[in-house]
C-alpha positions as CSV (number, residue, x, y, z in Angstrom):
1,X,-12.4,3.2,24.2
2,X,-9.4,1.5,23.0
3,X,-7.2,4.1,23.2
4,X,-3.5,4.0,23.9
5,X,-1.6,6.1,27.0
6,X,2.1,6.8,27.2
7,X,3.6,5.8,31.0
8,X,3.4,9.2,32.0
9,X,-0.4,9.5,30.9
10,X,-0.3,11.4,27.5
11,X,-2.7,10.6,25.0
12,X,-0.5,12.0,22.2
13,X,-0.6,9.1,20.1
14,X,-4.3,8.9,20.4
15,X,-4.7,12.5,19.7
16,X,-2.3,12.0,16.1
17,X,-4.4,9.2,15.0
18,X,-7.7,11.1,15.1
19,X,-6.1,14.2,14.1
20,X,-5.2,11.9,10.6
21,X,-8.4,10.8,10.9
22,X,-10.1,13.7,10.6
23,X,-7.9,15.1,7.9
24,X,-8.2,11.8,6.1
25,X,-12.1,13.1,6.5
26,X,-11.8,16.3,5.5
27,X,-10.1,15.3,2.5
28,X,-12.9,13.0,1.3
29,X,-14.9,15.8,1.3
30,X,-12.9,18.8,0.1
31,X,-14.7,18.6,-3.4
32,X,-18.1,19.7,-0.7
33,X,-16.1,22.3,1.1
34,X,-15.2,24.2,-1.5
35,X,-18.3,24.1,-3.5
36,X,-19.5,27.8,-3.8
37,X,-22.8,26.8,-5.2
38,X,-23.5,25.4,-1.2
39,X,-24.1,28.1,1.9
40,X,-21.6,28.2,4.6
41,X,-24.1,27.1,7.2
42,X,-24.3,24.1,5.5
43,X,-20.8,23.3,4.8
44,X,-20.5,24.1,8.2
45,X,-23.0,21.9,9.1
46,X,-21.6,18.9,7.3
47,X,-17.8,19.9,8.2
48,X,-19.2,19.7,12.4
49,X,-21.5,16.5,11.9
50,X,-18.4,14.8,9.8
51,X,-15.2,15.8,10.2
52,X,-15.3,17.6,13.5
53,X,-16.9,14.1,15.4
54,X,-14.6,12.1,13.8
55,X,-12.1,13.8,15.3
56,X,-13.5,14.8,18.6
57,X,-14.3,11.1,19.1
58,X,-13.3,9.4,22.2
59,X,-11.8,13.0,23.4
60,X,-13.6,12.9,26.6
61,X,-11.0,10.4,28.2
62,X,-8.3,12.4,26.9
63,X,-5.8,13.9,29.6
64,X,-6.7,17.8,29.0
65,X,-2.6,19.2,28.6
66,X,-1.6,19.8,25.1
67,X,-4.0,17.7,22.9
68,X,-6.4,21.2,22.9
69,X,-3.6,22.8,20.9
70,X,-2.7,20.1,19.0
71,X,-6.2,19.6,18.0
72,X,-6.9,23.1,17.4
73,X,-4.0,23.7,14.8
74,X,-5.3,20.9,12.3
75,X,-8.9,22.4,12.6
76,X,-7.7,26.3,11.5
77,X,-6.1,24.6,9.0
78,X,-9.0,23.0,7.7
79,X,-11.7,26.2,8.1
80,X,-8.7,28.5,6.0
81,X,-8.3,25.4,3.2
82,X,-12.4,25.8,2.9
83,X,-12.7,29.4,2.7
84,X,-9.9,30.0,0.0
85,X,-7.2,31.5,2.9
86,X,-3.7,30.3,1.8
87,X,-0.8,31.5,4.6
88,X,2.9,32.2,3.3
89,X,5.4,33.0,6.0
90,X,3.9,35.9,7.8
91,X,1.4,36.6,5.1
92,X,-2.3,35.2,4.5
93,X,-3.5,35.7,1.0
94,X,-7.1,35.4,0.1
């Protein structure tokens, strides 16, 4: 797939590039995610069928260690941005 491994078998720099990926994604849509005029299952939809694959892609040859968490972090991030959540410190403001 074209993807890069460390000597000792990590796929951390592949992991970073599609995490970028999928915010660089994200953010080309935010003005859609946002949008209260448009149901959540369809936000959702668009947010799994975009944003989710393009950062998903080429997992499956991914060493399973740490890339779950450090894919999992970026994606939390995104679903709080879309449904107005802001976290400061220890606190989450809606």
């Amino acid at each position: 797939m074209g993807d890069i491994l460390s000597v000792d078998g990590d796929a951390v720099a592949a992991v970073e590039a599609r995490v970028l990926q999928g915010w660089n994604k994200f953010r080309q849509l935010v003005p859609l995610f946002i949008n209260k005029d448009i149901s959540l299952v369809t936000i959702e939809n668009f947010y799994k069928s975009c944003v989710h694959s393009c950062t998903l892609h080429g997992s499956e040859t991914w060493p399973a260690k740490k890339q779950q968490l450090t894919l999992q972090r970026p994606e939390m991030s995104m679903i709080r941005w879309m449904c107005g959540i802001k976290v400061t410190g220890s606190h989450v403001v809606s």
